[in-house]
N, C-alpha and C positions, 0 to 999 in steps of 0.2 A: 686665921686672920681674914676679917672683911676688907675687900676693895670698894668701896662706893664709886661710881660710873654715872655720872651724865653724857646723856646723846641727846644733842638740838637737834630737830627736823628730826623726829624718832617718828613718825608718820608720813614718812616718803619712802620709796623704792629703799634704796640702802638704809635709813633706818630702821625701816622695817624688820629688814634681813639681819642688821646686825642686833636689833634686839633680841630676834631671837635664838642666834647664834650664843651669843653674851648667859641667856639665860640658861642656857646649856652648863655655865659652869661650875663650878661649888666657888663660894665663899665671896660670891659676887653681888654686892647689893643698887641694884639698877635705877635710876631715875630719869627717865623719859620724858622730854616736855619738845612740844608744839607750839604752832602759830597761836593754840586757841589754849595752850594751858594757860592756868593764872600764874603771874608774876611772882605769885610768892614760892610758886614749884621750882623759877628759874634758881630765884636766889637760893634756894635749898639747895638747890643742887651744889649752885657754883661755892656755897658754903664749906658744904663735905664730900665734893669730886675727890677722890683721886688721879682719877685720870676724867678728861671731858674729849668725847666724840662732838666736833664739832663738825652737823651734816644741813644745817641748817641754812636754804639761800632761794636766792628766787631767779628763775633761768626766761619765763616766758610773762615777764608783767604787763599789764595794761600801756602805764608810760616809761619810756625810758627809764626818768628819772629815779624811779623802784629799783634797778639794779645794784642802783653804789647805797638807798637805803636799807636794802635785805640783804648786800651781801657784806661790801666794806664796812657802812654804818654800824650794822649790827654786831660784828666782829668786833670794830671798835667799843661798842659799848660793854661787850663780853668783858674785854679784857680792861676797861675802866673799873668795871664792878670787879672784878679779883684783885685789882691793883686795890682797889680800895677798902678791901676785906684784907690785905694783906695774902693774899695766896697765890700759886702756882705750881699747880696741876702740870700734869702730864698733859699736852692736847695736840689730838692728832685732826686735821683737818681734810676734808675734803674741798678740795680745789677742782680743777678742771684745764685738761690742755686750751682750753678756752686762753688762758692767761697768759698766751706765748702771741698770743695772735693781738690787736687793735680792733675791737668793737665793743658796745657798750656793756655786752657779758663780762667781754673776756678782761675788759680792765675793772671793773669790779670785784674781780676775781682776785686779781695780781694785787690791788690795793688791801683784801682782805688780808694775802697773804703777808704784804710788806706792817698789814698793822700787831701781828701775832709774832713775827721774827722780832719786830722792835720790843713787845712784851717779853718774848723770852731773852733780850740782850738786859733789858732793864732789871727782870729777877729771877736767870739763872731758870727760868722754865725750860722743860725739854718741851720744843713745839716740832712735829713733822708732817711736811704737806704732804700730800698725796695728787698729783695732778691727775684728776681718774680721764679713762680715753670714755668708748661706750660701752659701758656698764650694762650686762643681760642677766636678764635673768628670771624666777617667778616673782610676781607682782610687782612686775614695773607697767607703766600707765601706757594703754596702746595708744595710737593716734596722736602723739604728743611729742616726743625730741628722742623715739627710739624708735630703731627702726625694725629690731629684734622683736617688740613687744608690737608693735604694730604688725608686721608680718603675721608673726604666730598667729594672735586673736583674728586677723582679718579670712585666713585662712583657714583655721580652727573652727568659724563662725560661716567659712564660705561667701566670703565677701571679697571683694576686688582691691588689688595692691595696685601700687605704683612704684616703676619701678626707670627713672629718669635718667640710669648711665650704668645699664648691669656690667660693665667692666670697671665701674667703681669700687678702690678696696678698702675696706674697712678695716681697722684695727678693736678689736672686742676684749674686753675681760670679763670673768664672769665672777656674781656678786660674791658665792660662796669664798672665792681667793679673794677678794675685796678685804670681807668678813676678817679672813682667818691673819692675812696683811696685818692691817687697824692692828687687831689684838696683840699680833705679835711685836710690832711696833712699838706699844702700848705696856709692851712684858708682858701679858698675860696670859698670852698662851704659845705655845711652840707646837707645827704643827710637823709632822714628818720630813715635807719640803718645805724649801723655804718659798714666801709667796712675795716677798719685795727687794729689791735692790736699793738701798742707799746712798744718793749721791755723796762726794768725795766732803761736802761742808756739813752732811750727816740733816739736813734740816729738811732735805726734800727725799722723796722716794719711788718708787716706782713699782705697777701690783704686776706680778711673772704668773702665767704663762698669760703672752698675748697673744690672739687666734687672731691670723688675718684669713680675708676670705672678699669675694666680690659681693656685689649685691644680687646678681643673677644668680651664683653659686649658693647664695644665703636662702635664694628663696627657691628653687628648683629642692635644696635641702629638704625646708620646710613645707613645701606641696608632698615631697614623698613619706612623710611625716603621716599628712592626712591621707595619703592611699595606701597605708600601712595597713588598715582594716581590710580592705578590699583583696592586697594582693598577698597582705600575711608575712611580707617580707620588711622586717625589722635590720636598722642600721647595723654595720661594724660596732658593735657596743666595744670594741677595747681602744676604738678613738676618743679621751677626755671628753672633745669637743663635742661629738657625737653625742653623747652621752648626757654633755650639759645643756645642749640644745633639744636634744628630744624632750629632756625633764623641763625644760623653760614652754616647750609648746604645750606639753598634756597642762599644764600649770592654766591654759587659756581655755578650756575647754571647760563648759556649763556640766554641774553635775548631774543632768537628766542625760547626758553626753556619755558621761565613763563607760557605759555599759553596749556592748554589739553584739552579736548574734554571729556565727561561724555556719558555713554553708554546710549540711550534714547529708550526706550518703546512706541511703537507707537499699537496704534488699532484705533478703530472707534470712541470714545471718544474724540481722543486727541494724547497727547502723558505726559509721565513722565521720569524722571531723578534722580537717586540718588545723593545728594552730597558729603555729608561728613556723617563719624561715627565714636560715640568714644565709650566705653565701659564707662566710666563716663559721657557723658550727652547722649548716646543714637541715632536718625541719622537726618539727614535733607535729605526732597528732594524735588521737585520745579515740577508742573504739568501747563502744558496749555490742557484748556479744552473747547472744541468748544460751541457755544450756542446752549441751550436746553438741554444739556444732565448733567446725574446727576453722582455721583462719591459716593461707600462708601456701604451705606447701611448696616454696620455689626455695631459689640461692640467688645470691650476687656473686662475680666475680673481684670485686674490688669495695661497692658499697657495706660499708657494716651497721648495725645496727645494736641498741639495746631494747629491752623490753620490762616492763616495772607493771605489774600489775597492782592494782590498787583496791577492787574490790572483787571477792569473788574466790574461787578458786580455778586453778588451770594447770593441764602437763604440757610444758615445751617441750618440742622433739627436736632433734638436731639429728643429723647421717653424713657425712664427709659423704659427698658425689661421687668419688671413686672407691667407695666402700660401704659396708653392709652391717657396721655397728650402728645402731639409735643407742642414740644416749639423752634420758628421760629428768628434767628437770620437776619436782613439783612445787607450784606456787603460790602463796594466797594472799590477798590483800594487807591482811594486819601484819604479815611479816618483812613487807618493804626489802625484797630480794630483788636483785637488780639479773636479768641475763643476759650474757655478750652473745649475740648471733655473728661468728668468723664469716669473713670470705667463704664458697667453698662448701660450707657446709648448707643443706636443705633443711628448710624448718619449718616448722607450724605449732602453731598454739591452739589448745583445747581446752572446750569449757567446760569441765568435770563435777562443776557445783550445782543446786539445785536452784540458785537466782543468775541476774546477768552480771556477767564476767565484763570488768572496767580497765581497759589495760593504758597506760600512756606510753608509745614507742616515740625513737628517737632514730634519726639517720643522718650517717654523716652528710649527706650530700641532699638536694633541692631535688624532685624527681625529675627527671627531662625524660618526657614520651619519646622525643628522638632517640634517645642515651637512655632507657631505662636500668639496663645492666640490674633488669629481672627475668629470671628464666623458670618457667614450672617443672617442676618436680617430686614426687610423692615422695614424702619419708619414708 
């Protein structure tokens, strides 16, 4: 079974996102229209919707007067052309806490909402608002009515924020829960949690989780974002937020940008590179190490480590410190063998093959020269 799906404003921040959230689904047949599609896409659509994302409005017009005709007006006419076609759809709207407040947005807003309740009282439509707070997320417009997307880009691009009350706190949701809300609202889709609360008249709703956070705290985030290259050290990835934030800033960043360079250690050995480090799982760093030569010879007491060698061949050696067994692992690239260096035990790795040995090690912990809790030792 086809669902046919119109979204107004499917060329803005959320319609974007949820177009192509939407097209993710099976048996979903999508119609899209804009400021600049032709009229006769609308009517198609409003013809054979099942359900209508209604994301369609105008927040920053020239004159006032544009507010009540891009947001009420036009909502009005949405639901004159269904009434008149005989239909109602499923529509789920975005609104805006804009609508709680008195200014020319925010009552444009409320009107839109009061003309879509009296649609669905007249015939039996399910209509649910969504009053969205500020919405983050990838490609929403910088320098314009968010402060997330202005952030990222400005500082992604090394350009200067403003920052007018950093003990200001924000309430943010992010678009993917936006997305997955709508749908589910919509019956479409059910996602593991749920992402909206439904007020008690069932007509309005609310998108869950909301990340509060100040504006100093949002952008001190986002600067350490951009000296992530430099210092290597990457967020608590098991924070959501975290997680949706870092993906919202690489989102602003020029594709000649993706790509850096890691500062690499060379001797007679070889050479090594650090990758990454976090203060919950501790650092990555990646060695090529010529044939013959051996790498290590020490112990931790407490730090441990793994070792994955990727291209090459190598023997690790292991010896318990207070003993006189080596115990000899061998390892080579295409075999994707992972080995645990314990506490305690002295170890080293040798390049046994006749190219360079590629190994990627892992350690629980961030090295501190003060705290190295490395000690030399020959196996």
């Amino acid at each position: 079974m086809t669902t046919t799906i119109l979204v107004t404003g499917a060329l803005g921040f959320v319609g974007r996102n949820l177009g192509a959230f939407l097209r993710q689904r099976e048996g979903v047949q999508l119609i899209e229209v804009d400021i600049d599609s032709p009229p006769e896409m609308l009517k198609k659509g409003l013809r054979e919707a099942d359900v209508l994302f209604h994301l369609a409005g105008v927040n920053r017009p020239e004159k006032t007067e544009d507010y009540a005709i891009g947001n009420s007006g036009f909502t009005k006419e949405l639901c004159n052309q269904l009434k008149a076609m005989g239909r109602a759809p499923v529509i789920i709207f975005s609104s805006s806490i804009q609508a709680e407040f008195v200014n020319p947005y925010g009552t444009s807003k409320l009107r839109a909402e009061e003309e879509l309740l009296k649609f669905a009282e007249q015939t039996g439509a399910k209509v649910l608002i969504f009053r969205l707070k500020n919405v983050f997320g990838k490609w929403c417009r910088p320098n314009y009515n968010s402060v997330v997307a202005t952030f990222c880009h400005n500082i992604a691009h090394d350009l200067p924020i403003s920052i007018s009350d950093p003990a200001k706190e924000l309430e943010l949701v992010y678009v993917d829960d936006v997305c997955a809300a709508m749908a589910e609202a919509a019956g479409l889709f059910r996602a593991s949690k749920m992402h909206l609360v439904a007020s008690a008249n069932n007509s309005h709703a609310e998108i869950t989780p909301v990340l509060r956070i100040t504006l100093g705290e949002l952008a001190d985030i986002i600067r350490s974002f951009r000296d992530t290259r430099g210092s290597l050290r990457v967020p608590a990835f098991d924070n959501p937020f975290l997680c949706q934030l870092y993906a919202t800033y690489l989102s602003y960043l020029e594709g000649a940008d993706f790509v850096y360079g890691l500062d690499v250690k060379t001797d007679n050995r070889g050479n090594l590179a650090e990758f990454l480090k976090s203060p919950s799982f501790g650092q990555i760093f990646v060695s090529r190490t010529k044939p013959g030569i051996t790498r290590g010879n020490h112990y931790h007491h407490t730090k441990t480590e793994k070792f994955f060698v990727v291209q090459g061949k190598a023997v690790i050696r292991l010896r318990h410190i207070l003993g006189s067994e080596i115990i000899e692992h061998h390892v080579q690239g295409n075999e994707y063998r992972v080995v645990d260096i314990p506490p305690g035990y002295t170890h080293s790795i040798e390049n046994i093959g006749d190219g360079e040995l590629v190994t990627l090690f892992w350690a629980n912990e961030i090295f501190d020269p003060e705290i190295p809790d490395t000690y030399f030792c020959e196996v």
